[in-house]
Every structure is written in C-alpha cells, then in structure tokens.
Legacy VTK file of the C-alpha trace (Angstrom):
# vtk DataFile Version 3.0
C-alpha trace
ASCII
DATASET POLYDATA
POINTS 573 float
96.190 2.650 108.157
99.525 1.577 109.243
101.561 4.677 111.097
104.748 6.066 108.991
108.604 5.728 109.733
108.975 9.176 112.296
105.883 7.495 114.793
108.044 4.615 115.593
110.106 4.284 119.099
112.442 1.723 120.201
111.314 -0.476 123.230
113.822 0.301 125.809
116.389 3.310 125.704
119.222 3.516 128.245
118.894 6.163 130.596
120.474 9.332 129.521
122.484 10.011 132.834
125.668 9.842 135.348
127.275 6.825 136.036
127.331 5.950 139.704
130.016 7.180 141.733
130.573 10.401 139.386
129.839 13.359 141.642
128.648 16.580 139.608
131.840 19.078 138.958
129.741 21.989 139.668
129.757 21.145 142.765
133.823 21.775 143.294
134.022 25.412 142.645
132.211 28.423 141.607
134.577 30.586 139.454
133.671 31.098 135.747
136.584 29.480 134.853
135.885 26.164 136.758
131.982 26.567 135.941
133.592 27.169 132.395
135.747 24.353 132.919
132.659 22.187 134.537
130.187 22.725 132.048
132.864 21.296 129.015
133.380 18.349 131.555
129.811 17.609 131.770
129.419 18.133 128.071
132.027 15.537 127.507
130.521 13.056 129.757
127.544 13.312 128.163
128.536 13.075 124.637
130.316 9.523 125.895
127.223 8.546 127.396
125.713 9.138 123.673
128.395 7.505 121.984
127.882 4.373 124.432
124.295 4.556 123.634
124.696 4.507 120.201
127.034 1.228 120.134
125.019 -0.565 122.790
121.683 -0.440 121.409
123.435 -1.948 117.413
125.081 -4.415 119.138
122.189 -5.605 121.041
120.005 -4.330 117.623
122.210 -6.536 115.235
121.793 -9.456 117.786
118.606 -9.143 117.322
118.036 -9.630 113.904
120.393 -12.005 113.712
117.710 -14.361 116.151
115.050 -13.619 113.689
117.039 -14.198 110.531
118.723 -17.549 111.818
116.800 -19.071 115.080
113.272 -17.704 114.233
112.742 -17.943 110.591
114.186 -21.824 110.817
111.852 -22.374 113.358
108.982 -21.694 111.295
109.354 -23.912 108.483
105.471 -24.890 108.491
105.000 -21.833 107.193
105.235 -21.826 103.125
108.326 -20.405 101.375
106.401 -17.576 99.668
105.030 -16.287 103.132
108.921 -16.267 105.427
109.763 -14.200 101.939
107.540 -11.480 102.784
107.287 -11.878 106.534
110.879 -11.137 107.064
111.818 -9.390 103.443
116.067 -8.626 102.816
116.410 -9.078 106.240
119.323 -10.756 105.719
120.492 -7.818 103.598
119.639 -5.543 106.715
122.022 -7.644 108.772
125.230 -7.409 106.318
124.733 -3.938 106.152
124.765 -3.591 109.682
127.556 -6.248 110.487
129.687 -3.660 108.955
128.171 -0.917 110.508
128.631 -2.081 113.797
132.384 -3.498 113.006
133.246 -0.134 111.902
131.575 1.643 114.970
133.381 -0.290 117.179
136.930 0.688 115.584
136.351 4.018 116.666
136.558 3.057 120.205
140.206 2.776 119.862
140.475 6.525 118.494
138.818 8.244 121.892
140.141 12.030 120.776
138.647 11.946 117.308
136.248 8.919 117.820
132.950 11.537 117.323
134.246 12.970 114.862
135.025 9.139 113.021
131.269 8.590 114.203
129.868 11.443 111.947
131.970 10.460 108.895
130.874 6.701 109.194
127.390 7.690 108.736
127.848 9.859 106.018
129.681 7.179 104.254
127.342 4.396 104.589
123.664 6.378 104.481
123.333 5.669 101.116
123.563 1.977 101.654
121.777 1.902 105.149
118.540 3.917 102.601
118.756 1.245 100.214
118.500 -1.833 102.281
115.942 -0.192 104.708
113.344 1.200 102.198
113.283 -2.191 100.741
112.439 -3.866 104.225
110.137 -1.045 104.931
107.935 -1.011 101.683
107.487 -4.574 102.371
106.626 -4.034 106.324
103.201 -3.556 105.619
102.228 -6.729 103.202
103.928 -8.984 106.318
101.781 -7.177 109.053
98.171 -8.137 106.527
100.150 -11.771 106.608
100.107 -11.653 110.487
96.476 -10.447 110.308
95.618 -14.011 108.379
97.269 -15.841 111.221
95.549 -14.443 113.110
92.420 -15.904 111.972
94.001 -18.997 112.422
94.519 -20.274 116.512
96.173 -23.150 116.420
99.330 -21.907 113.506
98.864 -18.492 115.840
99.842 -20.396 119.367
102.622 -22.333 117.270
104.114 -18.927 116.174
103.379 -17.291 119.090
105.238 -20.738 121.023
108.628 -20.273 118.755
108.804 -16.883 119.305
108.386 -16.936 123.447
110.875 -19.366 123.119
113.891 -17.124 121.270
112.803 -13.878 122.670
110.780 -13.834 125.850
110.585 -10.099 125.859
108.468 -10.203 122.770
105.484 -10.715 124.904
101.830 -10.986 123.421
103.129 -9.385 120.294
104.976 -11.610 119.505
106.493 -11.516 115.498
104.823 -8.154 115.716
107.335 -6.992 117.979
110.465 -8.635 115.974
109.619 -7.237 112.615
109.244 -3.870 113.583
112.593 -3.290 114.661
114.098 -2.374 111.945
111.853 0.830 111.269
112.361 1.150 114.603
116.081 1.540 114.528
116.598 3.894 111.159
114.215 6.223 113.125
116.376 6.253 115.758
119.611 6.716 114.044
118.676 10.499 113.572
117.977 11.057 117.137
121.176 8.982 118.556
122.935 11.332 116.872
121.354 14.672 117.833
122.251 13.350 121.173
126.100 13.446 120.068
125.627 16.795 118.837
123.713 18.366 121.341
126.381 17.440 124.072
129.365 18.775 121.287
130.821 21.892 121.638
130.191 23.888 118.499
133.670 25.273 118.039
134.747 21.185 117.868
135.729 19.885 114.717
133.303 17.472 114.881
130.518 19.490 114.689
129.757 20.508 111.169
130.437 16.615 110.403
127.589 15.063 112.719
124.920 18.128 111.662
125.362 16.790 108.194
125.412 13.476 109.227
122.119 14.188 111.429
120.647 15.881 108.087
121.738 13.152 106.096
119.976 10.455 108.293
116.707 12.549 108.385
116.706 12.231 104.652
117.324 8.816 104.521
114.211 8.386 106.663
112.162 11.254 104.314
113.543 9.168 100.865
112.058 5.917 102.934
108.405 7.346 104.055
108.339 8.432 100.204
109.236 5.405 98.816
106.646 3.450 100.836
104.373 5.777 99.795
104.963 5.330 96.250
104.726 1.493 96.654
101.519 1.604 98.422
100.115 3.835 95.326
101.971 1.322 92.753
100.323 -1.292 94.841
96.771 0.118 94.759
97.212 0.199 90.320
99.730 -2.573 89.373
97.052 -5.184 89.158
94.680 -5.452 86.463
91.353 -6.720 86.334
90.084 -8.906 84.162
86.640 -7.319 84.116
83.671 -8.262 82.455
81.285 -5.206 80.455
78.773 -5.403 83.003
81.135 -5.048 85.909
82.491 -2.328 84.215
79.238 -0.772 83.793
78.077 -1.592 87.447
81.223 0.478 88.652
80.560 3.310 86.909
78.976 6.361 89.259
78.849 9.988 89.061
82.294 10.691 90.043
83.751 8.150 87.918
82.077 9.396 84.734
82.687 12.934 85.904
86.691 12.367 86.276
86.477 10.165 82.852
84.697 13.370 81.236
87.025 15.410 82.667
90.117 13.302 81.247
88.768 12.943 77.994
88.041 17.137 77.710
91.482 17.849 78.416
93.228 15.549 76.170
91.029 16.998 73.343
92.230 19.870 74.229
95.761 18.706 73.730
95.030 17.184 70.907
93.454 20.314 69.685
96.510 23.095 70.532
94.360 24.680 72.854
96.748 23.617 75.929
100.538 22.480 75.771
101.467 18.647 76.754
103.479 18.197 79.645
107.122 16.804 78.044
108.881 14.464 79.755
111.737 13.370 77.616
113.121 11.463 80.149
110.041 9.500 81.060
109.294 9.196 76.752
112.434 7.374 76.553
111.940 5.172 79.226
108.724 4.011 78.128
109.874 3.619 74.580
112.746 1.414 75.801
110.359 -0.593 78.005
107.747 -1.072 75.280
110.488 -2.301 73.051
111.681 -4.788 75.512
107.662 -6.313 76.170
107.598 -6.523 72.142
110.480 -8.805 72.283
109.648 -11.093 75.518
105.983 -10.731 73.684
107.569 -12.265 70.278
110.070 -14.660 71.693
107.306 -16.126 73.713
104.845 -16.705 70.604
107.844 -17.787 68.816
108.834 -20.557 71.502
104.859 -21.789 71.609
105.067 -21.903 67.750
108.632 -24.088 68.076
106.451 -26.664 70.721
103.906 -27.082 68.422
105.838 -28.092 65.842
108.465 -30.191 68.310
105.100 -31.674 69.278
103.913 -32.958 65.165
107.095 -33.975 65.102
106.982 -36.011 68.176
103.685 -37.892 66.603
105.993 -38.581 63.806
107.312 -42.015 63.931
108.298 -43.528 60.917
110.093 -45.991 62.413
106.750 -47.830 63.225
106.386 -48.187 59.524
106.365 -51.177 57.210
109.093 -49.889 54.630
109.553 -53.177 53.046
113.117 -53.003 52.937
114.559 -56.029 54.616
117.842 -55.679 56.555
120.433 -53.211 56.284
121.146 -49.881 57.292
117.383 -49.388 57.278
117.174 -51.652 60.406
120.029 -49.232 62.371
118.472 -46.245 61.370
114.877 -47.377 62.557
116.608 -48.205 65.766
118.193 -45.084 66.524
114.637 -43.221 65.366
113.259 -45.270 68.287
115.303 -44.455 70.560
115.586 -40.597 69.918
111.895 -40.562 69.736
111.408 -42.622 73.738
114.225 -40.718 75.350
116.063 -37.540 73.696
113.335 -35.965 72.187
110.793 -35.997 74.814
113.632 -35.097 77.474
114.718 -32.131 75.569
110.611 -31.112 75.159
110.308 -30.807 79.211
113.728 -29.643 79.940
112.419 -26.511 76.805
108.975 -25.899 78.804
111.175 -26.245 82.345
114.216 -24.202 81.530
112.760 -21.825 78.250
108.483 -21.327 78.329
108.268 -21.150 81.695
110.734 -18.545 82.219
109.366 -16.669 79.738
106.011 -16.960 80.844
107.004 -15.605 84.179
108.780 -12.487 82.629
105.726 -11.645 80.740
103.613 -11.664 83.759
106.257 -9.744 85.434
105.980 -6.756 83.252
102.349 -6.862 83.210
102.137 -4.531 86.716
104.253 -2.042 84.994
102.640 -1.739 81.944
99.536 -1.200 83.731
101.121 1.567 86.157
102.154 3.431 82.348
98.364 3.111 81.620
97.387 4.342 84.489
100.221 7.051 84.614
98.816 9.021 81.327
94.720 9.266 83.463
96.503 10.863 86.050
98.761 12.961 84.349
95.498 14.384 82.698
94.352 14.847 86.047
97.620 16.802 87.305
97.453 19.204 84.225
94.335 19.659 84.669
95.161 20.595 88.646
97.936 22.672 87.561
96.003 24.766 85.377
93.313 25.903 88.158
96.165 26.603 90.169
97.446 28.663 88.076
94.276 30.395 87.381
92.889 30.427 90.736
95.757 29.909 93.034
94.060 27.194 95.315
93.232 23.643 94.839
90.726 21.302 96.842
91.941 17.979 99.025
91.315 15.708 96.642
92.775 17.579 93.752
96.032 18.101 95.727
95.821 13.863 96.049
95.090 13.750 92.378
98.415 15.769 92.247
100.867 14.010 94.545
99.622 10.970 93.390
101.110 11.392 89.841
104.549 12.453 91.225
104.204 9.577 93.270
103.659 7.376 90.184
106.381 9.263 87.762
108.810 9.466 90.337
108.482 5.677 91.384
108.387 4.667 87.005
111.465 7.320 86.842
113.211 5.633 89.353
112.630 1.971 88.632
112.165 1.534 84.802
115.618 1.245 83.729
116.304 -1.093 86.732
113.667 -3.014 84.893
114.554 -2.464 81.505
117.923 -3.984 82.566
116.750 -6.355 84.161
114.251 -7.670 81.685
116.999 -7.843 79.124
119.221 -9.716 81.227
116.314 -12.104 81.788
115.239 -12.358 78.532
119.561 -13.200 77.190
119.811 -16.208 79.698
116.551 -17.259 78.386
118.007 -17.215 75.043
121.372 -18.754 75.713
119.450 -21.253 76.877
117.304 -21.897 74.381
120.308 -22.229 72.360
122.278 -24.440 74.586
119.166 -26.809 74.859
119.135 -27.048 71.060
123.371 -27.531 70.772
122.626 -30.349 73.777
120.020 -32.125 71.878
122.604 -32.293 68.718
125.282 -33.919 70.764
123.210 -36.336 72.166
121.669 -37.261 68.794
125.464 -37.434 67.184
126.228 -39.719 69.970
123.712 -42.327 70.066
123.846 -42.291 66.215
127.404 -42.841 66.093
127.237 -46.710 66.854
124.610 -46.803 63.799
126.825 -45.030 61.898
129.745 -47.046 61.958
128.141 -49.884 60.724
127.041 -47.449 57.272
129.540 -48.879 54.432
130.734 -44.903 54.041
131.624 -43.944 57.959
135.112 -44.127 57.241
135.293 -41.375 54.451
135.950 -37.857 54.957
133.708 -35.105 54.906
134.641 -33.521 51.219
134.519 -37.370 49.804
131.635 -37.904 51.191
129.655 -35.231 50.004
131.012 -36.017 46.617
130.050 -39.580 46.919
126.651 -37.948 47.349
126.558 -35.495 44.773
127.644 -38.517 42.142
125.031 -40.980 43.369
122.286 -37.950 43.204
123.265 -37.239 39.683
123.716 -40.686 38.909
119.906 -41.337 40.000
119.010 -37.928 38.156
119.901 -39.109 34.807
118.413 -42.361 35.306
114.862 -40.630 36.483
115.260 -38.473 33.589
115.619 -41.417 31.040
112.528 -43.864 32.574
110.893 -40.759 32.101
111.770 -40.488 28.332
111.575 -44.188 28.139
108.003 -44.071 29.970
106.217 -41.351 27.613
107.267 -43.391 24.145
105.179 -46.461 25.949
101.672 -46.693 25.255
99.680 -47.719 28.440
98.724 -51.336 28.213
94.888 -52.278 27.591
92.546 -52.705 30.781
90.784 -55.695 30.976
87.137 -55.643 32.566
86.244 -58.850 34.467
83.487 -59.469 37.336
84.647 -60.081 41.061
82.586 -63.838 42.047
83.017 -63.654 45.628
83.053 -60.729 48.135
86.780 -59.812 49.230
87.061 -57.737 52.605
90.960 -55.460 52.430
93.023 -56.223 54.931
95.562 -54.015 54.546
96.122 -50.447 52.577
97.876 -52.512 49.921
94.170 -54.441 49.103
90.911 -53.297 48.095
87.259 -54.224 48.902
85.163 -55.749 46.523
81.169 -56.952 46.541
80.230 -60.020 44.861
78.531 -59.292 41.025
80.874 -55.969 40.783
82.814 -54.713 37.714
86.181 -54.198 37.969
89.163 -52.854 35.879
92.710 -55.259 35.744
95.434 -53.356 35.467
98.153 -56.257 36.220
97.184 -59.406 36.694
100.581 -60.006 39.344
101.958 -58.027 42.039
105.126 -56.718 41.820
106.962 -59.707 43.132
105.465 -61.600 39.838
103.281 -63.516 42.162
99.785 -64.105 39.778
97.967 -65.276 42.916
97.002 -61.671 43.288
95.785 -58.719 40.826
96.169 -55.214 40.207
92.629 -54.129 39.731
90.527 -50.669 39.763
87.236 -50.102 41.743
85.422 -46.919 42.007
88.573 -44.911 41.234
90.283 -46.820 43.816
93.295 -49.198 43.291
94.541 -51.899 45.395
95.314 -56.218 44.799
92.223 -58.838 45.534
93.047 -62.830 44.758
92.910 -63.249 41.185
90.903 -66.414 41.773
87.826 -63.935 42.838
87.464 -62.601 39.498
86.108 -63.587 36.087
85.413 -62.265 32.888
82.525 -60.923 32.377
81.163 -63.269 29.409
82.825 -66.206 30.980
81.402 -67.533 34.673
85.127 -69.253 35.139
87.631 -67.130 37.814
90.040 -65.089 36.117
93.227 -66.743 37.451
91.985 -69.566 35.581
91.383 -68.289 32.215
94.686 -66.353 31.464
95.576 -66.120 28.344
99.491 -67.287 27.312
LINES 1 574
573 0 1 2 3 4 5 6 7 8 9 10 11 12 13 14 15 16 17 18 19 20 21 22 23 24 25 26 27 28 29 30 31 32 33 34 35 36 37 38 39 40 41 42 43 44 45 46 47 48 49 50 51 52 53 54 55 56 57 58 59 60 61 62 63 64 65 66 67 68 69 70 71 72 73 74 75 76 77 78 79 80 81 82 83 84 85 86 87 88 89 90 91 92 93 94 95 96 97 98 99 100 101 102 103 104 105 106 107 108 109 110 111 112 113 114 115 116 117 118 119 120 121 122 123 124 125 126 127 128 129 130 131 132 133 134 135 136 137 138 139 140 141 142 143 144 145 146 147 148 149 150 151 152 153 154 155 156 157 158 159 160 161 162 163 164 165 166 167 168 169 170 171 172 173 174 175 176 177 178 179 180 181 182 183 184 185 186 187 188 189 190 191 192 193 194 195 196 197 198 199 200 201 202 203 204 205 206 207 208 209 210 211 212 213 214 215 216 217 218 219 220 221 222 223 224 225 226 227 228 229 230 231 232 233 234 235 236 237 238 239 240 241 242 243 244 245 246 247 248 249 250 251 252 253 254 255 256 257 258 259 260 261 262 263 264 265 266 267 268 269 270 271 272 273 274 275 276 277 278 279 280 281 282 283 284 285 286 287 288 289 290 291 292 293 294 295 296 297 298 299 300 301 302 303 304 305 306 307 308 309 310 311 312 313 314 315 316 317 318 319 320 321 322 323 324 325 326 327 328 329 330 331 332 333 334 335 336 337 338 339 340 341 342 343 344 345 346 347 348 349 350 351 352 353 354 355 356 357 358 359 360 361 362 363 364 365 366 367 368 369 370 371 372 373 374 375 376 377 378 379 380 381 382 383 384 385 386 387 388 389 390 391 392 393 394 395 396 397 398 399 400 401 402 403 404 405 406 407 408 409 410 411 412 413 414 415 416 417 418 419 420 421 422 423 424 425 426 427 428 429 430 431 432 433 434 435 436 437 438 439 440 441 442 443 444 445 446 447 448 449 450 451 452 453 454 455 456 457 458 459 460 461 462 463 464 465 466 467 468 469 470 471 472 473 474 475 476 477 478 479 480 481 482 483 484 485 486 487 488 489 490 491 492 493 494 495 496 497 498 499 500 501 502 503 504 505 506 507 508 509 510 511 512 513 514 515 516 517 518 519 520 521 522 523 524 525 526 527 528 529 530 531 532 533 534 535 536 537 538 539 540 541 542 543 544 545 546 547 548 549 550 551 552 553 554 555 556 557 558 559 560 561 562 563 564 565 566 567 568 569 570 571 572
C-alpha cells in the first residue's frame, strides 16, 4: 500500500538557523525593553530565514522538474508513448503553475515591509489552481510507481533508466526515477509547513497574521481535497473495469459473503420497493445520470448509424457498372463510364478510410470511454443499498462494524467522485461527439466537391453543359414527358397486338452459351422460336425458348420437327 500525501518529506531542508557572523541580541542587554526589543529582532530574523527558505527550495524545486520534464523524459524515448504519459502525468502542467508561482514569489522580494504579508495573499490566490494541477499528478503517482515495478523486472531497460537518470541528477542515487517523481507530493506537503514557519516567527498583532493562518488552513485543505481525491480514484479504479465473465466464473466466485451481501442488497431494495423504508433522493445525482444516459444513447445510435452508412458505402463500392457491356457505342456513355472509374479507384475508397480514420474510430473510442463510468453508476446503486442499509443500524443501534463503516465511505467516495466528474464528462462527451459530427459532415461536403470536379471535364463535353439550371431542368421535365406519352402509347399500341404464333422445331446439334445473351441446348431437344433474328435483323441467330428459359442459338442448329433439314434453311417467305 503506497503511503498518503502528509507521510511525505522533502530530501534536504536548509537549516533553520543564524547566519554566520550574526551575534545573538540577547546577549547586548538585559532590560525588558531590550529583551522586548531582542526577542522582535530575533523573531524577524527568523521569519526572513523562512521566507528565504520558502523561495530557495521552488527555485531549486521548479528546476527540478523542469530536468525531468525536458532533459529526462527526452532521454527516454525507448520507452513507449503510452508509458512517459503516465510515468510523468501533467507534469508539464505542474511546471506552468509553478513558473508563475515562483515569478510572483520573487516580486515580493522587492516589497521587504509588506513582503509576508504579499506571501500569504499569493497563496490564497493561487491554492485553487496549485489543488487542481497537483491532485491530478498525484492520483496518477501510484499507476507510474506499478510502471517502475515492471522495469524492474526488466535489467537491462532498468540500468538504461537508471544510466539517464545518474546522468541529469546524480543525487538521485539508487532510486533513481523513484526519487524524481516523488517530488511533487513532496513539495505540496511542504507548502503547509513552510508556511507555519512564517507564522510561527510573526508577531500576532502584525497584519500579516490572520492572512498566512488562512493561507496555512487553506494549504492543509488543498492537501486533505488531494488525499481524498486519490482515494476516490483508487476506489473508481478498483470498479471502472468490467469483466467480461463467463456463467461459470461467475458461479466459481460466488462464496458465503458474496451471496450474503447480494441477499442483503436484494432485501433492502424490496423493501424500497415495498414502502417499508424511504429511498435515499439525490436529485442532483438523478439528473446527472439522466443527462449521461442520454448522451451514451446518442454516441450508442450515431455509432450503429455510421456502421449501417459503411455497409452500405461498402455495396456500393462492389457496384461498378462501368465494367458493364451497355451496348451503347460512343457518346456521353463513354465519359460517364470514365468518370465512374475513376470515382470508384480513387474518391470513393479515399473518402471510405479517411470515414473509418477521422468518424468510426473516434466514435469507437468515445464509446469505450464511457464504458468505466457506466459501470461505476452500476456499481454506485449495490453500494448505495449497502450505505442505507449501514445507516439504518446506526440509527437503530448507534455503532457500526469496520467493514460496514468501509461499505459506508466507500459510497461517498463513489457519489462524491460521479458528483464531481459527470458533468465534466457529460460536456465533454458532447463536445466529442459535435466534432465527430462536423466531421462526418465535412467528409461527406468533401467527397461532393471532389466528385463535381473530376466530373466537370465530362460534363462539358454533354451537348446541355452550357444551359442554366431552370432550362435545364425544363429540358428534362419535356424530354421525361415526351418519353411518358410515348411509353404510354406502345403500351396501347402493344395490348391491340395479338402475340405472334410460336413455332416448335428440334435443335440437331448441341450448342454450349457463351454469353447471358445465348442459351444451352442438347442435341434431339424441343424448342420454342419466338423470332427467328436478333434484334439487329441478323437471321444467323434465333430467338428461341427452352425450359422456361430464353436466350439466341444459330438458327442453322435447329429444324422442324417433321422435317430433318436445319431451320435457317427452311424459312418460309
């Protein structure tokens, strides 16, 4: 178990005394007005000594960090991306904070009378801001130590660490990154003390005063809102991942205290459910879960959607009718098939991995992102069972055991941390899921303008490019009701004529199709003619029927069937 925020000591303090040369005032007279007198001296000197502390150790702090965020972390480039990320966390957040900090703390130096008091208002301005960088690096301060441990387990990448760090900071010693990462829980646990120093050696009557105890309160809070935030991580830690369990594991894990607490849950939400004890009500929490529920429903249904829209991208990818025989020599038909090729090798298939790249993926990633959370809701309602439960006995009894009082804290440890960070996530979410769509869009409005442009050399050469929009789309309308009428009368026309008679002949030889056009015949076969040319007038080849299926054979392979001559031959005038 890794020791919490107040354990932790800096390496090397300065010595909390004289400098050399100063003799002791006490030592010039003994009236209470010069012991008076005296004693505010050595207070003074003192409370510089603090002050000098204070900037010494964040100067040589901030240059500090600034080896392990710059020299250090460069240096270890073998390791992976995904690994420097957690080793050394918003470090580099840590150090802008501090730049200021420091920049600030040194302005004061030119204020000597009220530079204490400057001192105690500088902290109270920026504690907020030195909480919300540190708790992040702190949270995190454990997952990089269980990095180092894996290292560890590995000598040669250990002695190549442990090489790069000897050579930026000898001091480090055997501890090597150890030593560097620590720091910075080193020095927020310090800031409290630092400045206890500053008070202790103020007189209380100063103005100053009042201003560093609330800046020394402030700074211990900072430090309890940090130990409880890490502690809330390490229980969102322990639930955020779900397991994809089999029955039988299930079943293996079960145990008497298991199916005792599951019992237990399942009596007291029947019990809820029944009247027989009030629901805790946590508007605030409802409505954050509501919200976040609604914003998983839409990443869930954009997400389907998308996988529906690649599907179909991908039919219409197999699509190529450009491949086809259309039998329609020349003319626009030849630009169009072009530009169909072309679409089809480059701008479709482009814009399908740029969509998977810049659109699926994304979304895929946001959906496992709110998969931890969902599961921490989950697992929020078992142990807020468990912490009504608790706070019934203790109102009936007045006492709770250990492990009840864990049961307890670690629901307000799980509310708090959902309280706290689900409209962060909401937000964020949202945000997430907007770009995606503005992407998805701007893929789509891409795709159109590169279509338009390689279609506009094709165009040109169509006899109507040069007419404008409105004439066009009357041009259209005409020819469409044009060809309506003239559909409408073949149809007339083809209903008052009688369907002409079949002729039944024998096929001589065997014919093998070739083509989709043709149709197979065996030797000895009866077949139906329905023309006896194709439909270039060419009598070489026939129309015929076979088995319900029509297609042209060589007319010179039939032959009636009371006559042994082929049916080309025979034709009657």
């Amino acid at each position: 178990m890794q020791p919490s925020l107040h354990v932790f000591k800096e390496h090397a303090e300065p010595a909390d005394m004289a400098e050399p040369g100063t003799d002791e005032p006490s030592s010039r007279t003994g009236s209470p007005d010069g012991e008076g007198r005296v004693s505010g001296e050595r207070l003074l000197l003192h409370q510089r000594l603090a002050v000098r502390e204070l900037i010494d150790t964040e100067l040589s702090y901030l240059h500090m960090l600034r080896l392990c965020a710059s020299d250090i972390r460069s240096s270890l480039q073998q390791l992976p991306q995904g690994d420097l990320d957690v080793l050394f966390s918003n470090i580099d957040d840590v150090i802008e904070v501090n730049s200021r900090f420091l920049h600030d703390l040194q302005e004061t130096a030119s204020r000597k009378e009220e530079q204490v008091h400057l001192i105690g208002n500088l902290f109270l301005e920026c504690h907020e801001e030195l909480e919300r960088v540190y708790k992040v690096y702190c949270a995190s301060y454990d997952q990089a130590l269980l990095l180092l441990d894996t290292y560890r387990r590995e000598p040669e990448l250990q002695r190549e660490i442990q090489s790069v760090i000897e050579a930026v900071v000898p001091q480090a010693g055997p501890s090597g990154l150890s030593f560097l990462l620590v720091i910075p829980l080193q020095r927020i646990t310090k800031y409290p003390l630092l400045l206890q120093k500053i008070l202790e050696n103020t007189v209380p009557d100063a103005s100053a005063y009042p201003v560093l105890q609330r800046a020394v309160s402030a700074l211990q809070d900072v430090n309890t809102n940090i130990n409880e935030y890490k502690r809330r991580k390490e229980v969102a830690s322990k639930y955020t991942k779900g397991e994809q369990l089999t029955l039988w594991e299930r079943l293996a894990r079960l145990n008497t205290h298991t199916l005792s607490k599951k019992t237990t849950r399942l009596s007291q939400l029947l019990k809820q459910e029944a009247g027989l004890v009030p629901r805790t009500e946590d508007k605030e929490f409802d409505d954050l879960e509501e919200r976040f529920h609604w914003v998983s429903l839409c990443v869930t249904e954009m997400k389907n959607n998308v996988a529906v829209y690649l599907d179909n991208l991908e039919a219409f990818l197999c699509f190529r009718p450009q491949e086809y025989d259309l039998d329609i020599p020349g003319g626009p038909v030849v630009q169009y098939c072009s530009l169909m090729r072309d679409l089809q090798l480059q701008a479709f298939p482009h814009f399908k991995q740029r969509l998977k790249g810049l659109v699926w993926q994304p979304l895929c990633s946001l959906a496992k992102a709110l998969a931890g959370p969902q599961n921490l809701i989950k697992k929020r309602l078992d142990k807020l069972l468990d912490f009504e439960r608790v706070e019934e006995k203790l109102l009936e009894v007045g006492s709770v055991t250990y492990e009840e009082q864990e049961a307890r804290h670690t629901y307000q440890a799980l509310n708090s941390l959902l309280v706290a960070e689900l409209p962060q996530l909401n937000q964020l979410a949202m945000r997430w899921l907007g770009q995606i769509l503005c992407t998805f869009v701007g893929l789509q409005r891409e795709l159109a303008q590169q279509v338009l442009q390689r279609a506009e050399g094709s165009l040109a050469q169509l006899p109507h490019y040069h007419l404008s929009e409105p004439a066009f789309r009357k041009l259209v309308e005409d020819a469409l009701g044009q060809t309506g009428h003239q559909l409408r009368s073949f149809q007339e026309n083809f209903e008052k004529v009688l369907p002409p008679p079949t002729v039944q002949v024998v096929a001589v030889y065997p014919f093998v199709a070739r083509s989709s056009h043709e149709v197979s015949l065996q030797a000895g076969q009866l077949v139906t003619v329905l023309e006896a040319q194709d439909k270039k007038g060419n009598p070489e080849w026939s129309l015929v029927e076979v088995n319900e299926q029509r297609g042209y054979v060589p007319s010179s392979f039939l032959a009636r069937a009371a006559s042994p001559a082929p049916w080309g031959w025979g034709l009657p005038s």
